[in-house]
C-alpha positions in Angstrom: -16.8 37.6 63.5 -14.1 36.1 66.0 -11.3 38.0 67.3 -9.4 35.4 68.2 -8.8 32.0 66.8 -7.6 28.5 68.4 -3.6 27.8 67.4 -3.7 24.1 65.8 -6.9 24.5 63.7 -7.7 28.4 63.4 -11.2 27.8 65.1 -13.1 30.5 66.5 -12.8 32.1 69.6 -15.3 34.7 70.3 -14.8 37.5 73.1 -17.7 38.9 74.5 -17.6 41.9 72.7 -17.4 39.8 69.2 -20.1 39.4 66.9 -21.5 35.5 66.6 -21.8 34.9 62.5 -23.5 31.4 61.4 -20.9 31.1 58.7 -18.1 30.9 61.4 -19.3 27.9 62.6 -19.9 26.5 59.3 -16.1 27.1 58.7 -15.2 25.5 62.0 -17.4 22.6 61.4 -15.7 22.0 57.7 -12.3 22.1 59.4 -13.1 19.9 62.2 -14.6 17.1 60.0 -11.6 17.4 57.8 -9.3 16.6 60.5 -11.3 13.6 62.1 -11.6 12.6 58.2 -7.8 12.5 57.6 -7.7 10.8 61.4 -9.9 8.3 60.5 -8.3 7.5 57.4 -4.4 7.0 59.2 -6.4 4.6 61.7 -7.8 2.5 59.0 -4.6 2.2 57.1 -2.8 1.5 60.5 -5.5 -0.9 61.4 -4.6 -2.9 57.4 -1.1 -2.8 58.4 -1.6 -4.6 61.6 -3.8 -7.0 59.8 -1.2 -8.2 56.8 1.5 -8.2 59.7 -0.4 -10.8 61.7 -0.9 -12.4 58.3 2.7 -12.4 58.1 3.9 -13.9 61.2 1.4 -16.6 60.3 2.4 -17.6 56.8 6.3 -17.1 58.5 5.3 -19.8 61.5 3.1 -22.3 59.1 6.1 -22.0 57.0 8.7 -22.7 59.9 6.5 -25.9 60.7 6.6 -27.0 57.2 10.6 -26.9 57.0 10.2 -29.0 60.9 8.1 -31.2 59.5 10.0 -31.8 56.3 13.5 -32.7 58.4 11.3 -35.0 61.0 10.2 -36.9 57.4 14.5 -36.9 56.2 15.3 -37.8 60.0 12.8 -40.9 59.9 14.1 -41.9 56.2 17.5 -41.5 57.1 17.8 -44.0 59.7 15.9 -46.6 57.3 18.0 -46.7 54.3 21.2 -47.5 56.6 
């Protein structure tokens, strides 16, 4: 069993004089993959939220062009019925 243990995730930290127990690392290997799990996970829903804001800007720029577009066509009829 460790006698010491790491600050942010309570892993193991043997001295020399400590006894080295399989089911300590087994414990620090179910912690570590828990934290790259829940790391993973934040990147993926960061990664989404880049994706629908691109998606955004898009729809927002397509939809500015529209509105141009749509004045050009008023500006040409304008000039017509005079």
């Amino acid at each position: 069993m460790s006698t010491n243990h790491t600050t942010n995730y309570g892993l193991c930290q043997w001295l020399a004089t400590d006894q080295v127990q399989r089911a300590d690392f087994n414990q620090d290997n179910a912690k570590i993959d828990t934290a790259l799990k829940s790391l993973s996970d934040q990147v993926g829903q960061k990664a989404e939220q880049s994706v629908v804001n691109t998606l955004v800007a898009t729809v927002n720029q397509k939809a500015n062009q529209a509105d141009v577009s749509a004045l050009e066509q008023v500006e040409v009829t304008i000039p017509k019925l005079v």
